[in-house]
N, C-alpha and C positions, 0 to 999 in steps of 0.2 A: 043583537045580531051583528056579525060581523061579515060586511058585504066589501069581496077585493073587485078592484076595478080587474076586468078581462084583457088578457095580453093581444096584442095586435102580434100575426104572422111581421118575420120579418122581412121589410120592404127589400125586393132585390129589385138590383140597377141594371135599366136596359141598357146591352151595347147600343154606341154610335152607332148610326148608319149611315151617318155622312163624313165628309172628308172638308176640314176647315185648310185654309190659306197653308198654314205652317207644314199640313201632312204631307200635302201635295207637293209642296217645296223639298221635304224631306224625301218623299218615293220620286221624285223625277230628279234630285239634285239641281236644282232652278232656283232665281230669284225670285223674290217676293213679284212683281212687278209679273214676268210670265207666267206664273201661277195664278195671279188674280184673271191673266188671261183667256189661259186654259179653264179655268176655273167660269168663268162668263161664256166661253165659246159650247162648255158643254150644257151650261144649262139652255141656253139658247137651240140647242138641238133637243134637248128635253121637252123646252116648252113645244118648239115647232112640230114634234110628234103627239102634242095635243094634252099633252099631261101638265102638271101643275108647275109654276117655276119656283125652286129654291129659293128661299133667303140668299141674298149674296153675301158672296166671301165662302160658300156653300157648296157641295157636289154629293150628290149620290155613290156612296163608296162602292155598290155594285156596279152602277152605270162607269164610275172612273174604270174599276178597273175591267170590265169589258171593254172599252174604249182603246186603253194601253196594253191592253192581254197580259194582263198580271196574275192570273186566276181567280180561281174561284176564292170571293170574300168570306163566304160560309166559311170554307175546308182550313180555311186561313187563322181563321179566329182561331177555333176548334185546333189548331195546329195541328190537324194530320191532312194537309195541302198535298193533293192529287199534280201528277206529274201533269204539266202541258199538255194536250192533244196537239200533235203536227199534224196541217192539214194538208202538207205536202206529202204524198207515196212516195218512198223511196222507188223508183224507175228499177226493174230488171233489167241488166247490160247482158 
């Protein structure tokens, strides 16, 4: 009898859903040093909202960029990134 071993599906890789030291410094153009900052100040509003705290050196890529209004992380990935919402009305003069 000739018995093949069974193929395993292949393994796909989950995206990041965080944002390390380097990225952060890349999308604000900052130093290491205010990055690690920001990077502390937001988990510390994370935790204070009663949720888990990141690893440091660590950011939730959705929470950054709610935080900076970068848009949506989704649409972003996905590259078809939805225009801003202004939440200012233009005033009729």
């Amino acid at each position: 009898m000739n018995f093949t071993k069974p193929q395993r599906p292949p393994v796909r890789k989950r995206e990041s859903r965080v944002l390390y030291v380097e990225d952060v410094m890349e999308m604000l153009g900052i130093g290491q040093t205010k990055a690690y900052q920001i990077i502390r100040d937001l988990n510390d509003e994370i935790e204070a909202a009663g949720y888990f705290r990141p690893l440091g050196g660590r950011v939730s890529e959705t929470y950054f960029r709610e935080r900076f209004y970068l848009g949506d992380a989704n649409a972003i990935r996905k590259n078809t990134a939805k225009p801003a919402n202004n939440p200012r009305k233009e005033r009729a003069r």
